[in-house]
C-alpha positions in Angstrom: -59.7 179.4 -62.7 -57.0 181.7 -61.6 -58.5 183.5 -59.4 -59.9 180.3 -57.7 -56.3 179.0 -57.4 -55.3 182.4 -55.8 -58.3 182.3 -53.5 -57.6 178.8 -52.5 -53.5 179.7 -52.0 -54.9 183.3 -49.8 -56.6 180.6 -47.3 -53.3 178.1 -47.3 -51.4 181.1 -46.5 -53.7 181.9 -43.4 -53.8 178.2 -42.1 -50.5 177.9 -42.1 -49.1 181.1 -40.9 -51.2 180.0 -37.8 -50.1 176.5 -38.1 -46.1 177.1 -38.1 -45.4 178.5 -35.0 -47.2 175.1 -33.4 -44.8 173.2 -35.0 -41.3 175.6 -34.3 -42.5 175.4 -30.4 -45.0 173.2 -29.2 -43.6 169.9 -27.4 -42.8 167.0 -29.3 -42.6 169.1 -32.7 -40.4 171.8 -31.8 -37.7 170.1 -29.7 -34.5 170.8 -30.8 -32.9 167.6 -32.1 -35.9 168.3 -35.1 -34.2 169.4 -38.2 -36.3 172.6 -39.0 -36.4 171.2 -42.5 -39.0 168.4 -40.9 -40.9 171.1 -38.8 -41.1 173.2 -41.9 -42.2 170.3 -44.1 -44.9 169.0 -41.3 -46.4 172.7 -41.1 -46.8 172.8 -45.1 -47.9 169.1 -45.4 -50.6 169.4 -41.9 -51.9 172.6 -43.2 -52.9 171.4 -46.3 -55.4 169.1 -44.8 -56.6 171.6 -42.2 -57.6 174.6 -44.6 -60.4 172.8 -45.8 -61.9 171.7 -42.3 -61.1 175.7 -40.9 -62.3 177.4 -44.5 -65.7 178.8 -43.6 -64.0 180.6 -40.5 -61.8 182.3 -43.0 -62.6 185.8 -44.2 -62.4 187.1 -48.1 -59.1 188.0 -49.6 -58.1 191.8 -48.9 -57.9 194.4 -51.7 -54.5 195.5 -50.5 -51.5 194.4 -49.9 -51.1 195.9 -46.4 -54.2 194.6 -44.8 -52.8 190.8 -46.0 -50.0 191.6 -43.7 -52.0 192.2 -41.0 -54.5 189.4 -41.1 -50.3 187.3 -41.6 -49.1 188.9 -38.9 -52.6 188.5 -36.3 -52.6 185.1 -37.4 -49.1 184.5 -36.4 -49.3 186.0 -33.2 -52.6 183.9 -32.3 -50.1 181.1 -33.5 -47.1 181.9 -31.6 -49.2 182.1 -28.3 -50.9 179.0 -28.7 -47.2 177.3 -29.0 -45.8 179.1 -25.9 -48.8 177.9 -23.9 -47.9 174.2 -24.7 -44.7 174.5 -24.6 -45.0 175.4 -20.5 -46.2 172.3 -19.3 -42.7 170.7 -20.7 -40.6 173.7 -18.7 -43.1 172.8 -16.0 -41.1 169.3 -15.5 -37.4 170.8 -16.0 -38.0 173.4 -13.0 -40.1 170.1 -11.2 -36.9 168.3 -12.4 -34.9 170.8 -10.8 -36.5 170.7 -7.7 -36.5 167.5 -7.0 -32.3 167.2 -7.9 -31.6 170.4 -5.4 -33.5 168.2 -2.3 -32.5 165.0 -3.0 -28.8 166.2 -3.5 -28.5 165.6 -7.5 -28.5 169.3 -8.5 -24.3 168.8 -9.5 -24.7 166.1 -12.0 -25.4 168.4 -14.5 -26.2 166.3 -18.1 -27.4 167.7 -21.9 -31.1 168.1 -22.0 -32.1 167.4 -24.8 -35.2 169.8 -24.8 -33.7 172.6 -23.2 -30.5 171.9 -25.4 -28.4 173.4 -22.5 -26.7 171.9 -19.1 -29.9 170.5 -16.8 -29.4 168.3 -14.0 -30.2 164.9 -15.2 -33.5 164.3 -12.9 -34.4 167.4 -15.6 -33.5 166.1 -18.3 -34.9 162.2 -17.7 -38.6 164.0 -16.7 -38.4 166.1 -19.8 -37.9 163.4 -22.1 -40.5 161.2 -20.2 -42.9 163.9 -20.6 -41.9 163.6 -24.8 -42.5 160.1 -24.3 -45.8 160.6 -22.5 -47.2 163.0 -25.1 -46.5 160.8 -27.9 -47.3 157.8 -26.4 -50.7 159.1 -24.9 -50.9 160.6 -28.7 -51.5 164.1 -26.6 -49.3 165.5 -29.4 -52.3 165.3 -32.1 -54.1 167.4 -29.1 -52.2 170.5 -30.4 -53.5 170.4 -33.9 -56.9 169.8 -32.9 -56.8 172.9 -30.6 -55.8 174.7 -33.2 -58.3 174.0 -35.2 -60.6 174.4 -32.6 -59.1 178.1 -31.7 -60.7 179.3 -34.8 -64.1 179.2 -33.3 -62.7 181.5 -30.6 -60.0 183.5 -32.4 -61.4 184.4 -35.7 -59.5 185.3 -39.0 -59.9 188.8 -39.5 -60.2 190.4 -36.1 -57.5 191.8 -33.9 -55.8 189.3 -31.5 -56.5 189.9 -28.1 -52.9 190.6 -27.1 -53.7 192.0 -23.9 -55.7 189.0 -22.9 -53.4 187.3 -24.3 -50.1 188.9 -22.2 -52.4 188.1 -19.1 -53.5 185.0 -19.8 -49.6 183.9 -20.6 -48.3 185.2 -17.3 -51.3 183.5 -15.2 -50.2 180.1 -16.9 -46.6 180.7 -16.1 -47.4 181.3 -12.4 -49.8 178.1 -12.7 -47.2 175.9 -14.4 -44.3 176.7 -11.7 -46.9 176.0 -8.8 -47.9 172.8 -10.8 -44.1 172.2 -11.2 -43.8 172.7 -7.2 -47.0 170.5 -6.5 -44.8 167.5 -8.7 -42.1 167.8 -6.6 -44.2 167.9 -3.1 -43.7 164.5 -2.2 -39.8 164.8 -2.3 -40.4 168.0 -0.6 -41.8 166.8 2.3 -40.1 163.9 2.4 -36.5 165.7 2.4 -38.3 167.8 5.5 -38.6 164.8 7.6 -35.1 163.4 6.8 -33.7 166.9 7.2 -35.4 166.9 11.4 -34.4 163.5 11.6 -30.5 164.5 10.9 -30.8 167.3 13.1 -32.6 165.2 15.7 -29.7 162.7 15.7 -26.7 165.8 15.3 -28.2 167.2 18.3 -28.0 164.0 20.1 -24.7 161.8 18.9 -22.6 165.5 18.2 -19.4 163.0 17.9 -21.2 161.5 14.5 -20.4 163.1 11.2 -24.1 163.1 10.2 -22.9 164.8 6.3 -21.3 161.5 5.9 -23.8 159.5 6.8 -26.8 161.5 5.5 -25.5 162.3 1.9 -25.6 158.3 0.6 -28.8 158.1 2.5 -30.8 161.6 1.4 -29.9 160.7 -2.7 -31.0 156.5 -2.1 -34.0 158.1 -0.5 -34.9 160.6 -3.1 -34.2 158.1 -5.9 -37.1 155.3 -4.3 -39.2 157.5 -3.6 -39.2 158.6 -7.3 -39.4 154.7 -8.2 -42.5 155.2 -5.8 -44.0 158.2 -7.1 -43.5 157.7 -10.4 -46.9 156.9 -12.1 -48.7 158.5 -10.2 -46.8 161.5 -10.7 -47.1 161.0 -14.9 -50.9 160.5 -14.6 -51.4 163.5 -13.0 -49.5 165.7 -15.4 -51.2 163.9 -18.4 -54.3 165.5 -16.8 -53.1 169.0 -16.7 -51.4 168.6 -19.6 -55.2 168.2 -20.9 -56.9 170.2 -18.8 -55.3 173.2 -19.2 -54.5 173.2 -22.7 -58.4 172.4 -23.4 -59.3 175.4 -21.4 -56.9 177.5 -23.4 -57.7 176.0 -27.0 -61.7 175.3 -26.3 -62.5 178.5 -24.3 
C-alpha cells in the first residue's frame, strides 16, 4: 500500500511540476493582481485531476535520487515554455496597444497596466485587459490546460526537452507575435498616413494656418472612431491566432 501511495505521489509530482509554471505565466492565471497563494492552490487542485487522464504517458519511478531531478527539472522546463508561449499573444496587444497610442497621439497618457504591472499608455492597458476579458469570456483560458495535457503526446516524460527547438521555436513566435501586433494596428496605420499627407497637403498650401493646432484634436478624435470602428473585428481576429497558434504549438 505504501509503495502504491508513493508511486501515485511520484506521478502528482510530475503533473504538476509541468502544470505550475502554466498557472505563474500563462494569461488570465498568471496576471499579477493573482495572489500566488490562488495560482499555487489552482496548480495543486488542476493537477490532481489531470494525473490520472496523463498517467500512461508517465514513465516508472527512478532508482535515484538524481535522475528524479532531472525528469523535475525537464518537466519544468517543457512547462515554463509552454507558459511563455501564451503568455505572447497578451504582450502581442500591449506593443499593438502601443502602437496605436504613438499614431493617434495617446502615447503620453501613461496609466497602470494591470498586466504588465508597470506604466503603459492606456490604449495598452484597455487592449490588455480586453484581451483577459476575451479569453475568459471565449473560455480560451481552459485552452491552456487542455494543451498541456495534450503536450504530453509530443513531449514525453522521461526524455530530454528539446531546448534547442525549443529556443528556436520561442524566438520565431516572438518575431510572429510583434508582426501580428503590427498587423492589429495597420488600420490606424494607414489611416494616420493619409491624415499625415493630408496636413502636409493643406501646410503646404494655407502656410499662415497653424496645422499642429488644428491637427492634434483632430488626429486623437480620428484615432479613437476608428477604434470604435475596428473594434470587433479587430478582437475576432486575435481570438483566431490566439487559437491557431497556440494549437499548433500544444497539438504539433
Amino acid at each position: 500500500m505504501s509503495d502504491f501511495f508513493a508511486t501515485q505521489f511520484y506521478y502528482y509530482l510530475l503533473v504538476a511540476f509541468r502544470l505550475f509554471p502554466i498557472f505563474l505565466f500563462a494569461p488570465g492565471f498568471g496576471e499579477k493582481f493573482v495572489l500566488p497563494q490562488i495560482r499555487v492552490f489552482m496548480s495543486i487542485l488542476v493537477a490532481i485531476f489531470v494525473q490520472p487522464l496523463v498517467q500512461d504517458y508517465l514513465p516508472a519511478q527512478p532508482i535515484h535520487f538524481f535522475g528524479l531531478v532531472l525528469l523535475l527539472s525537464g518537466e519544468l522546463a517543457i512547462g515554463l515554455f509552454l507558459a511563455f508561449i501564451s503568455r505572447l499573444f497578451v504582450y502581442l496587444l500591449e506593443s499593438a496597444g502601443a502602437i496605436i497610442a504613438q499614431v493617434i497621439g495617446f502615447s503620453n497618457a501613461l496609466s497602470n497596466s494591470p498586466v504588465s504591472a508597470q506604466q503603459a499608455s492606456i490604449i495598452s492597458a484597455f487592449l490588455s485587459l480586453t484581451g483577459l476579458l476575451l479569453i475568459f469570456t471565449l473560455s480560451l483560458h481552459h485552452l491552456f490546460i487542455y494543451g498541456t495535457i495534450d503536450s504530453y503526446a509530443i513531449f514525453k516524460p522521461g526524455f530530454l526537452p528539446p531546448l534547442a527547438e525549443f529556443s528556436d521555436h520561442f524566438v520565431q513566435m516572438v518575431s510572429k507575435t510583434f508582426k501580428l501586433s503590427v498587423y492589429f494596428a495597420a488600420p490606424f496605420l494607414v489611416v494616420s498616413l493619409i491624415f499625415y499627407l493630408g496636413m502636409g497637403i493643406l501646410s503646404r498650401l494655407v502656410t499662415q494656418i497653424q496645422i499642429f493646432f488644428i491637427a492634434a484634436p483632430l488626429q486623437l478624435l480620428i484615432g479613437i472612431f476608428v477604434l470604435f470602428l475596428c473594434f470587433a473585428t479587430l478582437f475576432s481576429w486575435y481570438e483566431l491566432q490566439v487559437t491557431e497558434n497556440l494549437g499548433q504549438v500544444w497539438r504539433g
